[in-house]
C-alpha positions in Angstrom: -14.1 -40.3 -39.7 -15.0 -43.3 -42.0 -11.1 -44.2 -42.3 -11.1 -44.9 -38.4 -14.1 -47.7 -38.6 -12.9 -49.2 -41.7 -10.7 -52.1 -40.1 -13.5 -52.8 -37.6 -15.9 -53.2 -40.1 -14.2 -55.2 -42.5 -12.6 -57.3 -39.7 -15.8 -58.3 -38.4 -17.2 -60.1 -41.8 -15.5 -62.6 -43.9 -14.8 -60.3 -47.1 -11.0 -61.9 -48.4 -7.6 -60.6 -48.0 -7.1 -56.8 -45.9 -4.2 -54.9 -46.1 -3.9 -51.0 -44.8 -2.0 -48.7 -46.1 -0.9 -50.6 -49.6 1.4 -48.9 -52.2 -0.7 -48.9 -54.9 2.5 -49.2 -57.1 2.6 -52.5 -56.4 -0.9 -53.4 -58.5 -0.6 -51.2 -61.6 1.4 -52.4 -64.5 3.5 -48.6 -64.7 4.3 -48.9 -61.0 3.2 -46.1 -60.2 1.0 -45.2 -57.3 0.0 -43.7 -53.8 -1.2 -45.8 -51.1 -4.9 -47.0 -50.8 -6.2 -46.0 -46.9 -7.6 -50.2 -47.2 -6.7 -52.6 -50.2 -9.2 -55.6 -50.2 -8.6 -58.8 -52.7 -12.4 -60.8 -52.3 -12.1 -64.6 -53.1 -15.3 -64.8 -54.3 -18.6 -63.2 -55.7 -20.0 -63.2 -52.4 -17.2 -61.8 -50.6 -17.7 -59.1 -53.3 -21.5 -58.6 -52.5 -20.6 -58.4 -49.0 -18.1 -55.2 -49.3 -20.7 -53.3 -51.4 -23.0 -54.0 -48.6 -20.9 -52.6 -46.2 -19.3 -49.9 -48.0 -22.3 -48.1 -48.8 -24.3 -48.4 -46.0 -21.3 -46.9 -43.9 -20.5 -44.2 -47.3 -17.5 -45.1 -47.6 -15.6 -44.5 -51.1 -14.5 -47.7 -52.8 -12.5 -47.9 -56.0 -12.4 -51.3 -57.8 -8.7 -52.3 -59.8 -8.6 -54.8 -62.1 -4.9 -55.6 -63.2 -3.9 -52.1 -62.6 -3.4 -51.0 -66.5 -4.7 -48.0 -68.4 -4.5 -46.7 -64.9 -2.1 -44.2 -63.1 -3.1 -43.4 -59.7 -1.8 -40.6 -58.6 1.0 -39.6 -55.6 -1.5 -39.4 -52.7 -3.2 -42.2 -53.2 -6.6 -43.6 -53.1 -8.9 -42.8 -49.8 -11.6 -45.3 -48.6 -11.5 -48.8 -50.4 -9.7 -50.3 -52.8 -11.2 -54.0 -54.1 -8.4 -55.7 -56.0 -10.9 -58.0 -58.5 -8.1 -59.7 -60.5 -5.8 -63.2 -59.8 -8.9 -64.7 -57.6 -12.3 -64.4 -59.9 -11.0 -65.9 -62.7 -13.5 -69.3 -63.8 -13.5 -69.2 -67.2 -16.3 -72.1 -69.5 -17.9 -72.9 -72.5 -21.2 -72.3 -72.7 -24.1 -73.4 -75.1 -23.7 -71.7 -78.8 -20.2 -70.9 -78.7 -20.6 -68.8 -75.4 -17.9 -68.2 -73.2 -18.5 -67.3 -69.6 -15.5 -65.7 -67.8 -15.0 -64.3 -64.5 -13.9 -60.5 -64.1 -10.5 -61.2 -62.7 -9.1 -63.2 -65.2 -6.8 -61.8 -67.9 -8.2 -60.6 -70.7 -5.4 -62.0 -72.6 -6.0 -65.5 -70.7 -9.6 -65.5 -72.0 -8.3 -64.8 -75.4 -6.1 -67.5 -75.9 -8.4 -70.1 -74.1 -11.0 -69.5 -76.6 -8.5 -69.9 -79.5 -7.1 -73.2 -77.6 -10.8 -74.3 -78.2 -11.8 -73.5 -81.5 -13.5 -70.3 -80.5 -13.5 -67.1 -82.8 -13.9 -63.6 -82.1 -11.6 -62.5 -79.0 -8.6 -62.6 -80.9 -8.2 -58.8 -80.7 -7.8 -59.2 -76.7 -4.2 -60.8 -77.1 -2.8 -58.0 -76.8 -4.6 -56.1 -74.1 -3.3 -56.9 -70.6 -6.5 -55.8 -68.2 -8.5 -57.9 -66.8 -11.9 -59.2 -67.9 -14.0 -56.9 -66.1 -12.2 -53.9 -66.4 -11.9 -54.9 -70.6 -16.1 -54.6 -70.1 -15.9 -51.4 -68.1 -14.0 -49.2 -70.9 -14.6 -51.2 -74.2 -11.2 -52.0 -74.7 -10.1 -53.0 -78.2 -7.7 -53.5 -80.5 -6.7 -54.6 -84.3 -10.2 -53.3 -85.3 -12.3 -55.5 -82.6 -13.8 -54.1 -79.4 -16.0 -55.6 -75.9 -19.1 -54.4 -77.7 -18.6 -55.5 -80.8 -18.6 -59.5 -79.0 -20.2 -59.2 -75.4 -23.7 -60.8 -74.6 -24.5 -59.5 -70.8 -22.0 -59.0 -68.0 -23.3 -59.0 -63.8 -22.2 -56.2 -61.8 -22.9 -56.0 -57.9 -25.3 -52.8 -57.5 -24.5 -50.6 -54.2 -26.8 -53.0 -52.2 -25.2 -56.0 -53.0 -27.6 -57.7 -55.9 -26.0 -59.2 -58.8 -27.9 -57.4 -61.6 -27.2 -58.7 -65.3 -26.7 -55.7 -67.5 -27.4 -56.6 -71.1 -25.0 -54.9 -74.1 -27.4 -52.3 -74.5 -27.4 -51.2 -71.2 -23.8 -50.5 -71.5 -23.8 -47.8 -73.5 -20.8 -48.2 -75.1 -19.1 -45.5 -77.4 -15.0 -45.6 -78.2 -13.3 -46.5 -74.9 -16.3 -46.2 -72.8 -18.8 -47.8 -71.2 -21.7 -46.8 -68.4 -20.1 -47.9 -65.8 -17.6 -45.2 -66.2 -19.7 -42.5 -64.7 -21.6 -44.7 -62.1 -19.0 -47.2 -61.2 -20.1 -51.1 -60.1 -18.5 -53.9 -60.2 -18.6 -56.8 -63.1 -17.9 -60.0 -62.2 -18.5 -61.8 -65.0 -19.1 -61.8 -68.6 -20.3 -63.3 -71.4 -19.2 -63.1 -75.2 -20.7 -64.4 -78.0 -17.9 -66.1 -80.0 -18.1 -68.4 -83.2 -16.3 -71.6 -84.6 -12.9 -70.7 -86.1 -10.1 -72.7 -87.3 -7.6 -72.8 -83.8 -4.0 -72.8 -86.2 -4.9 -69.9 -88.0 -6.0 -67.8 -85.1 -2.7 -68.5 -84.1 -0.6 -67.6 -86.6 -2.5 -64.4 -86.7 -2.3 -63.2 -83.1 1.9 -64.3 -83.3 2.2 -62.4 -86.3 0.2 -59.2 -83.8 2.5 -60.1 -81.4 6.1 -59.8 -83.3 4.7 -56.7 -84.5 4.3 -55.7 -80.8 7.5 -56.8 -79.3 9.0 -54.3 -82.1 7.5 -51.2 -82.2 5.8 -51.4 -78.2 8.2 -50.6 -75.1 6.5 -53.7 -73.6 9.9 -54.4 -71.0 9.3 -51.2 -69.4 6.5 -50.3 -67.0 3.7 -48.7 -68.7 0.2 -48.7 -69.1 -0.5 -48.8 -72.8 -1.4 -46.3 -74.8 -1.6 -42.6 -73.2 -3.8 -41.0 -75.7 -6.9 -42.0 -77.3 -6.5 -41.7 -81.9 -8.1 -38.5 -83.1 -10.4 -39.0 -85.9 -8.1 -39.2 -88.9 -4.5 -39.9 -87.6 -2.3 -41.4 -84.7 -1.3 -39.9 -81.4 2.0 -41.1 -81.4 2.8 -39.8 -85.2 1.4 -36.1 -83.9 3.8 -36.6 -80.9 6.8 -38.0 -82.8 6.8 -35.8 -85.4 6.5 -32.9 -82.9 10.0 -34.3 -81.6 8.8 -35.1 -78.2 10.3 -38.8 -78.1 12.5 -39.5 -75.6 11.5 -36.4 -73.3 11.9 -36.9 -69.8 10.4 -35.4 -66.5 12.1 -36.9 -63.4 12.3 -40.8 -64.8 8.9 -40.7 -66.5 9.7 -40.7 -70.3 8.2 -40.5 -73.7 9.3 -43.9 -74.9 11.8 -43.9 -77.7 10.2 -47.2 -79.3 6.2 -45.8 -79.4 5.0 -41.4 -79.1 2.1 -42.8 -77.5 3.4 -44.7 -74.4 5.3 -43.2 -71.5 7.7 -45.5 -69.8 8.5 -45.7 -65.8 12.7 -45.8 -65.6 12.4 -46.3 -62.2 11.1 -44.6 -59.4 8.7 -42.3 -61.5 5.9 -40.4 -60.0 2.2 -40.0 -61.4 3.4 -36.0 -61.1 6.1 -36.6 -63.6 3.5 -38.5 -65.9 1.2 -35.7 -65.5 3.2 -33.5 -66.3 4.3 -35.0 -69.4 0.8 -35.6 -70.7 0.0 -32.0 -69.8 3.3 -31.0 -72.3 1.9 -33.6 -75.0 -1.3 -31.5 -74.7 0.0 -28.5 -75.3 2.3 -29.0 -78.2 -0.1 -30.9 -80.3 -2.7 -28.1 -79.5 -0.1 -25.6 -80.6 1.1 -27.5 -83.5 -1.9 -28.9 -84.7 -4.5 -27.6 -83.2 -5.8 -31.0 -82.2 -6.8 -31.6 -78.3 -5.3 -35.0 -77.6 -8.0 -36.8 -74.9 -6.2 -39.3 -72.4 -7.3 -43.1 -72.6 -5.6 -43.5 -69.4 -8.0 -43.0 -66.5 -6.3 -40.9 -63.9 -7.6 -41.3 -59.9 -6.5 -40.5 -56.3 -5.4 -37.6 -54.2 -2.0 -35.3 -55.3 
């Protein structure tokens, strides 16, 4: 069975940090999660290139985690490989043109910020999103009307034989939370946006005035993993599930957070069965109510 050679082959080449068995609760922000069979955290690109090598020649599944948001893994866990990409691949520089080159592991939010420290316009709409880089590429994250597409140049991904291959925009076929690489999963790396000058104090003030607005109306000192539920055309999720009096709703200590319809909260000890169940109710109500099918923007994975 692949799971028996995985520690052999891993051991034998020089591919970061290897731990067996890992709660995946530990690496996603609603801290929730079964264990991964191998959780690997690479240093470096190469280390990266290496894994893929290995991985696939052996066909052995590998899932790659960013900063463990907009994800809920479920209760079983996650066989084969897990490569843990943020906190380690995070180089971040200006390039020619207003270009800023970053490195899949850092924070999205981190990028943001440095860009405003330095005059650069255009990823102020990150500040609030806390994946990393690569992961940000991988679903087209946005927010406050800006999204990936709307600012990336090319990003490199590791194909399954180990080649860094630079995919351009185009390539990634984005649509509303979604990108290629959703249905044939690789690995970015890094990225790079295409910003423009902007004046540094009143980026500021704007992304504060985002953030305030945040702190009050966003459960953000409770695990969670954002929003649950992607906006139909025409309205909000979390007005359909309000006004369907589903705040506050509980399953185990998984709960529909008071503060926001559209987040569900961990109060401790919550399983991903809870949380599936709960979106599974939200479902069902608002197709009975309104007749709308809410689609998840959290991407579920693992083994029940």
């Amino acid at each position: 069975m692949y799971t028996e050679k995985i520690p052999q082959l891993l051991e034998a080449c020089d591919v970061g940090e290897v731990f067996y068995q890992e709660p995946l609760a530990r690496h996603t922000t609603w801290r929730i999660g079964g264990p991964a069979d191998v959780l690997v955290i690479p240093k470096t690109i190469t280390h990266i290139r290496q894994i893929m090598r290995i991985v696939n020649a052996h066909r052995i599944p590998v899932f790659f985690l960013g900063r463990g948001s907009n994800l809920l893994v479920r209760d079983g866990g996650i066989r084969g490989v897990v490569v843990k990409l943020s906190d380690t691949l995070t180089h971040i520089s200006i390039e020619p043109g207003h270009q800023l080159l970053v490195e899949a592991g850092r924070s999205f939010v981190s990028a943001a910020n440095f860009a405003i420290r330095n005059g650069l316009s255009g990823l102020e709409f990150a500040t609030g999103i806390p994946g990393a880089v690569g992961g940000a590429v991988m679903m087209n994250a946005g927010a406050h009307g800006g999204e990936v597409k709307d600012v990336l140049v090319s990003a490199d991904v590791i194909d399954e034989a180990g080649q860094i291959r630079t995919m351009t925009n185009r390539d990634f076929q984005f649509a509303y939370r979604y990108s290629c690489l959703k249905d044939h999963p690789l690995p970015v790396v890094r990225a790079l946006f295409q910003l423009r000058p902007g004046d540094a104090e009143e980026m500021k003030q704007r992304v504060k005035q985002w953030s305030k607005k945040r702190q009050s109306s966003q459960p953000l000192s409770m695990p969670n993993c954002g929003s649950v539920f992607r906006n139909p055309e025409g309205t909000y999720a979390g007005k359909l599930i309000e006004d369907s009096g589903l705040k506050g709703t509980c399953i185990g200590t998984a709960q529909i957070s008071e503060l926001h319809a559209n987040f569900i909260v961990n109060r401790g000890g919550a399983k991903a069965s809870d949380v599936i169940r709960l979106i599974e109710l939200v479902q069902a109500t608002i197709l009975r109510n309104y007749g709308i099918t809410l689609i998840p923007e959290v991407r579920i994975v693992g083994e029940d």
